[in-house]
N, CA and C of each residue as an Amber inpcrd file, in Angstrom:
protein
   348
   0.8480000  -1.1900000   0.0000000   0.0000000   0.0000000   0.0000000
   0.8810000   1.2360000   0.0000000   0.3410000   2.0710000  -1.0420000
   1.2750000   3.3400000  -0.5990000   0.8450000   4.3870000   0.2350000
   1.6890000   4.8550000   0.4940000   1.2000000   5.8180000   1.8460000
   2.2810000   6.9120000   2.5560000   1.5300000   7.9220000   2.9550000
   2.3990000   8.4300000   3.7190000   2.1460000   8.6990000   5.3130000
   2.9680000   8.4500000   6.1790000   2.5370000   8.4510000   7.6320000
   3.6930000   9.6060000   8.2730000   2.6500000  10.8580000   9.1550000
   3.1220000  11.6250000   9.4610000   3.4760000  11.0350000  11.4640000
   4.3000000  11.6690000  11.8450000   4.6960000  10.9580000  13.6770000
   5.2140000  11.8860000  13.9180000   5.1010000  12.3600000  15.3650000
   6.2090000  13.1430000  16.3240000   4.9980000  14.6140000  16.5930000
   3.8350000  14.2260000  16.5240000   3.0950000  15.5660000  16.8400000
   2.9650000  15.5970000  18.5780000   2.4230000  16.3650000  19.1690000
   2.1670000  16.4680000  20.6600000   1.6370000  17.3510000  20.9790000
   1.3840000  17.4980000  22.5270000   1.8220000  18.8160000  23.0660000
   2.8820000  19.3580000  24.0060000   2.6750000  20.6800000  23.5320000
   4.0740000  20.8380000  23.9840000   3.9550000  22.6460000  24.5960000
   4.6130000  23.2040000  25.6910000   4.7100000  24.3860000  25.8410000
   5.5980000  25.2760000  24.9570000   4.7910000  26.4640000  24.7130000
   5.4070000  27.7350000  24.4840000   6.7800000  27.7810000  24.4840000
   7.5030000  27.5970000  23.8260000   8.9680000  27.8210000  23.6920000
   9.9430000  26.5140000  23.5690000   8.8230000  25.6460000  23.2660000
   8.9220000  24.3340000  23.0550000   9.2010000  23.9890000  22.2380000
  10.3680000  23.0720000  21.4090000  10.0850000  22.0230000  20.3330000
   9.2840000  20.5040000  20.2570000   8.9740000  20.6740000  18.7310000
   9.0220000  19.0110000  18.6560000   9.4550000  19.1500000  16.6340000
   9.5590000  17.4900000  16.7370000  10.3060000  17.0760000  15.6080000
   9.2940000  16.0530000  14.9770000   8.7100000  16.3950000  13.6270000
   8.0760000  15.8710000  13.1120000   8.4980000  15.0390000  12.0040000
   7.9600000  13.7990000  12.0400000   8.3400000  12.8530000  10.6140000
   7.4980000  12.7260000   9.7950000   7.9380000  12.2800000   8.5420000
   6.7260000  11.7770000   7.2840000   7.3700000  10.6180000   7.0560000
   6.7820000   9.3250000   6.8890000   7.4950000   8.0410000   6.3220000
   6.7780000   8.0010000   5.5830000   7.2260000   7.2510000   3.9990000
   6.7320000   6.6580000   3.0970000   7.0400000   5.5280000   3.3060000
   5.8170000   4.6400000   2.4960000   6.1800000   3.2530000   2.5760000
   5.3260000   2.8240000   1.1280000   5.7400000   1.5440000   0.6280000
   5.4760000   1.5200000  -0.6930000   5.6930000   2.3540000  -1.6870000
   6.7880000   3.2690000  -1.2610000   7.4550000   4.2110000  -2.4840000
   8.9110000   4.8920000  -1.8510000   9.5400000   4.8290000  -2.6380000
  10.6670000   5.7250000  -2.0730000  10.4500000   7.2520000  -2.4170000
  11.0200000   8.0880000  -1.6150000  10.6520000   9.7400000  -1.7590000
  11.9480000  10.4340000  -1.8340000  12.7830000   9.3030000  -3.2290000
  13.6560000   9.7690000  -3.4820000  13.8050000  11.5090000  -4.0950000
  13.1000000  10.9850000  -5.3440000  12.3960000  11.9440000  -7.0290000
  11.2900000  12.8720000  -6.2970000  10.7100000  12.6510000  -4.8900000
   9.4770000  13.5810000  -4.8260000   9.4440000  14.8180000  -4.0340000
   9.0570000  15.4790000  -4.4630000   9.3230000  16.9160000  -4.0380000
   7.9110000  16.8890000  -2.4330000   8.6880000  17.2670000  -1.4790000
   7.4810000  17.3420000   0.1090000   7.6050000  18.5960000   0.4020000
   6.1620000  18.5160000   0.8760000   5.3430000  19.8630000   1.2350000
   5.2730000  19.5940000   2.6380000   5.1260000  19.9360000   3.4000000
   4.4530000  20.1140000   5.2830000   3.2700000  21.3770000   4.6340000
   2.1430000  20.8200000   5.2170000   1.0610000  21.8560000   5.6790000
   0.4980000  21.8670000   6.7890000  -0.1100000  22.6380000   7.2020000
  -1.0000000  22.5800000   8.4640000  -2.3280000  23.1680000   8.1550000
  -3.2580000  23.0640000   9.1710000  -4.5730000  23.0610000   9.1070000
  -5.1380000  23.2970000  10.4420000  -5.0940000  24.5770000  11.1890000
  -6.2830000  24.7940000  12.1380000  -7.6960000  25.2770000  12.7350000
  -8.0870000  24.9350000  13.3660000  -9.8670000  25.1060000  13.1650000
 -10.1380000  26.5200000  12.7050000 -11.0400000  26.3900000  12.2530000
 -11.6860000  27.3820000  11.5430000 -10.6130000  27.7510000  10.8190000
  -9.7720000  27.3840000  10.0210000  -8.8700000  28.0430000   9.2730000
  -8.6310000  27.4030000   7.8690000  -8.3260000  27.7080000   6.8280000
  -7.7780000  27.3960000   5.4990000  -6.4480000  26.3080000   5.9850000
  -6.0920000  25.4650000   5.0970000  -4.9220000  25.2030000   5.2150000
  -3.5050000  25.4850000   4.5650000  -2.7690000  25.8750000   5.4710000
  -1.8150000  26.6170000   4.7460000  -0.1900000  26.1530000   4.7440000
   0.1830000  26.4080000   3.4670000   1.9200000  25.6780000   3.0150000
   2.6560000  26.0690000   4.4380000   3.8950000  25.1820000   4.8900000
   4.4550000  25.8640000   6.2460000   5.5780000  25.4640000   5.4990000
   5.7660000  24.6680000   5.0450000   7.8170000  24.3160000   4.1300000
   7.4340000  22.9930000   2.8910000   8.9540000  23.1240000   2.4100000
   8.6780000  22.3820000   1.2520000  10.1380000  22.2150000   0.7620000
  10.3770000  20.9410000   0.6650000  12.0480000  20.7910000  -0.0670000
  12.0650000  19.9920000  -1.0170000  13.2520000  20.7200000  -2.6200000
  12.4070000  20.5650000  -3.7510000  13.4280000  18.9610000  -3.9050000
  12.9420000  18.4400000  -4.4700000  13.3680000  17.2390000  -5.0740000
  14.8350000  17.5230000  -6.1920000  14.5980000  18.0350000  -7.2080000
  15.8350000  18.5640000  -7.8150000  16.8930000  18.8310000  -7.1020000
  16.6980000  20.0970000  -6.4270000  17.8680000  20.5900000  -6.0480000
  17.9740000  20.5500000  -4.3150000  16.9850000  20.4200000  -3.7550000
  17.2220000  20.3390000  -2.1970000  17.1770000  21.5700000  -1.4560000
  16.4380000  22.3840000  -2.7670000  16.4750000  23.7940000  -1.9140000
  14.9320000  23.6390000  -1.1430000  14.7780000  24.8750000  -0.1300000
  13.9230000  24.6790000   0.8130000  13.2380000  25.8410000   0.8630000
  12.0910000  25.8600000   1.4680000  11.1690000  27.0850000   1.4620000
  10.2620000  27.2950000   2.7460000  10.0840000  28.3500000   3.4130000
   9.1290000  28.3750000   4.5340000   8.4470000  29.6600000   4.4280000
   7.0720000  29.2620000   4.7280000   6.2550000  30.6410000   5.1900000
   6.9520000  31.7150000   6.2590000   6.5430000  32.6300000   5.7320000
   7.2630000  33.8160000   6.8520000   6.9600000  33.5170000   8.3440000
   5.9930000  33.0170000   8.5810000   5.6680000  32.8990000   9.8240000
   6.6610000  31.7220000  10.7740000   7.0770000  30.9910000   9.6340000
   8.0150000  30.2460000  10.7030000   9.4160000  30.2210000  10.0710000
   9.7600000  30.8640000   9.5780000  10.9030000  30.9380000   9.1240000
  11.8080000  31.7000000  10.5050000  13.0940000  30.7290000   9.7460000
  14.1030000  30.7910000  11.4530000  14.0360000  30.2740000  12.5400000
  12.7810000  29.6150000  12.8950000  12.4060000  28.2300000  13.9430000
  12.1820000  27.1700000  13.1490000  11.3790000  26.9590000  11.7170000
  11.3240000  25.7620000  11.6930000  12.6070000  24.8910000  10.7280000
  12.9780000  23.9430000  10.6040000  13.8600000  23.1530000   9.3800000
  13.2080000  21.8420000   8.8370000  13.2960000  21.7500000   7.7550000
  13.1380000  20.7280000   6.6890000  14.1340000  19.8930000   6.2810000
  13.9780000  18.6860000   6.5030000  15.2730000  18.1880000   5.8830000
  14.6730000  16.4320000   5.6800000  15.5460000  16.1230000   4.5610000
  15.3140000  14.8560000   4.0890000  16.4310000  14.0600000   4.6180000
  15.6090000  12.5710000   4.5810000  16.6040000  11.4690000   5.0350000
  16.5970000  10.3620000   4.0700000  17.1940000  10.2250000   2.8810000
  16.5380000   9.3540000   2.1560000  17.0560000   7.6720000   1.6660000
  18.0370000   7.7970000   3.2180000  18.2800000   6.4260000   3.7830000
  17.0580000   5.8550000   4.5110000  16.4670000   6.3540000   5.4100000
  15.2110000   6.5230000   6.0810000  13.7440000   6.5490000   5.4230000
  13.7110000   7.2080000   4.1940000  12.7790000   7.2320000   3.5870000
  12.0530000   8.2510000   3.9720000  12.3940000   9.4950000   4.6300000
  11.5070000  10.0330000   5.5060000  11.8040000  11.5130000   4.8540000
  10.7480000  12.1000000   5.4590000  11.1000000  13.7110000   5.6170000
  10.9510000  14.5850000   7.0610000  11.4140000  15.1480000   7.7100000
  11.6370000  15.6240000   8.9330000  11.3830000  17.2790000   8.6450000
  10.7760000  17.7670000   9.9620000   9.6790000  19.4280000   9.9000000
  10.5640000  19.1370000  11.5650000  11.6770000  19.8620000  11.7000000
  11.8540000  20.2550000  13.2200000  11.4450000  21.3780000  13.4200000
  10.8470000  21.6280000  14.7680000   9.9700000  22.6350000  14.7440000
  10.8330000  22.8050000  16.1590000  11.1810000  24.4070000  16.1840000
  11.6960000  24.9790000  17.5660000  11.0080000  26.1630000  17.7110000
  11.5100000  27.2930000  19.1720000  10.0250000  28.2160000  19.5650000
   9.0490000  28.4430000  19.0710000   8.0960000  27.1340000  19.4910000
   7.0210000  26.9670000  19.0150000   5.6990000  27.8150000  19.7750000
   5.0540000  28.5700000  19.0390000   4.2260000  29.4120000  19.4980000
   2.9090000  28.7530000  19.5020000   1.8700000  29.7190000  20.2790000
   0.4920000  29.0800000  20.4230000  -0.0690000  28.7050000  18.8770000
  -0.0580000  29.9910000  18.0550000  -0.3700000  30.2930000  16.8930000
   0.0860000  28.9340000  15.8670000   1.4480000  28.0360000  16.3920000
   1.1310000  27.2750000  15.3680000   0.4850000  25.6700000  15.5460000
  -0.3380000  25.7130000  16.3590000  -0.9510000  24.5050000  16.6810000
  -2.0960000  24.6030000  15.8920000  -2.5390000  23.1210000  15.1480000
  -2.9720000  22.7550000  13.9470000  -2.5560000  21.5420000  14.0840000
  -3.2140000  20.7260000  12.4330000  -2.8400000  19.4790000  12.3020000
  -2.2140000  19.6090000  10.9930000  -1.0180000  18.9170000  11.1280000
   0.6760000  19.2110000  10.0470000   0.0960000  17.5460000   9.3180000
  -0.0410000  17.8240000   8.1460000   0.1580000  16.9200000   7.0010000
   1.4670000  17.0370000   5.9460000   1.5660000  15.7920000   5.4130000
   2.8570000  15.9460000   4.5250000   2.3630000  15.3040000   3.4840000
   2.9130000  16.2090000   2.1760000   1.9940000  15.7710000   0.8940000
   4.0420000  15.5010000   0.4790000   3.4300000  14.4180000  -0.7000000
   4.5300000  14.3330000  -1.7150000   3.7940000  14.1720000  -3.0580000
   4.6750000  14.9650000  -3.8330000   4.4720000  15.1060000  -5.3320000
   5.7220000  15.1250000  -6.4180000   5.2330000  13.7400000  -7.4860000
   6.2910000  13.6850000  -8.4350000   5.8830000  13.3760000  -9.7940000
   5.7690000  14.0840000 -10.6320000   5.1370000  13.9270000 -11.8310000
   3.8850000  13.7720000 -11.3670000   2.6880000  13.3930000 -12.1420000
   1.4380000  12.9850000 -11.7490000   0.9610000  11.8940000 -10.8370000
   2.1250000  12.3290000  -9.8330000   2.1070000  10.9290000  -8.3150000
   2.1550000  12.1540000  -7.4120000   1.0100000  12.0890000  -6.7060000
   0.7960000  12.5780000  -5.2180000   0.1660000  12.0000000  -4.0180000
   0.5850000  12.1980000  -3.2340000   0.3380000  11.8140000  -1.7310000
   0.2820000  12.2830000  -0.6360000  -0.8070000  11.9600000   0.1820000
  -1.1230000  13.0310000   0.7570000  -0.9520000  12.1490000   2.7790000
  -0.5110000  12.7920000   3.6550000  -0.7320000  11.7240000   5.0820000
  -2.2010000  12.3870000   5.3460000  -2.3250000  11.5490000   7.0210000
  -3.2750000  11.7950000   7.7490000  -3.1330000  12.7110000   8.9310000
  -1.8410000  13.5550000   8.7130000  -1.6620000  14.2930000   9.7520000
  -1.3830000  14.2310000  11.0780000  -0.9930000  14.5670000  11.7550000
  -0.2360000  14.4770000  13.2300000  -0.7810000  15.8750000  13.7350000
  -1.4490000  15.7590000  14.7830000  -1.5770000  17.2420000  15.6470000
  -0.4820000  17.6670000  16.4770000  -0.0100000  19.0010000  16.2030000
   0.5940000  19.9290000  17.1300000  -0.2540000  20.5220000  18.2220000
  -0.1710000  20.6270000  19.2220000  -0.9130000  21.2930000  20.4950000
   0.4370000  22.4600000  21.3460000   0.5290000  23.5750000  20.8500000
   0.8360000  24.4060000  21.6300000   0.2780000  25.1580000  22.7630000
   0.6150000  24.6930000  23.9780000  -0.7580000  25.3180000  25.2950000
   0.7150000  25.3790000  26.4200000   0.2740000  26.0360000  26.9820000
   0.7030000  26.3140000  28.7330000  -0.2220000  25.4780000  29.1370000
């Protein structure tokens, strides 16, 4: 089955990290370019990073740029969203899409809970 499975969500205080994974399984995510999004209530869901397949360059919304990193493991098969001073504002549920040619995939998300 192919799939992607997101891990490492929680909660966590204000000034807190956590370190999020995406595993693929039934595909390698060598060739595929990953997105991290998030999604909180009442809200649109919106791009938070993305590292391109070609070249390995990386991208983040302004809002978390300089706390969060992206990085691939592709001994692991995985993609990794470390997330450091983590604010209230970004608690949501973080999905990881991959896309490669007309192959996309989408997880089931992992919740972040930022609370005191």
């Amino acid at each position: 089955q192919l799939q992607l499975v997101e891990s490492g969500g929680g909660l966590v205080q204000p000034g807190g990290s956590l370190r999020l994974s995406c595993a693929a399984s039934g595909f390698t995510l060598d060739h595929y370019s990953i997105a991290w999004f998030r999604q909180a209530p009442g809200k649109e869901r919106e791009g938070v990073s993305c590292i391109n397949s070609a070249d390995g360059s990386t991208n983040y919304v302004d809002s978390v740029k300089g706390r969060f990193t992206i990085s691939r493991d592709n001994a692991g098969n995985t993609v990794c969203l470390q997330m450091n001073s983590l604010k209230p504002e970004d608690t949501a549920l973080y999905y990881c899409n991959a896309k490669y040619l007309g192959f996309e995939y989408w997880g089931q998300g992992t919740q972040v809970t930022v609370s005191s």
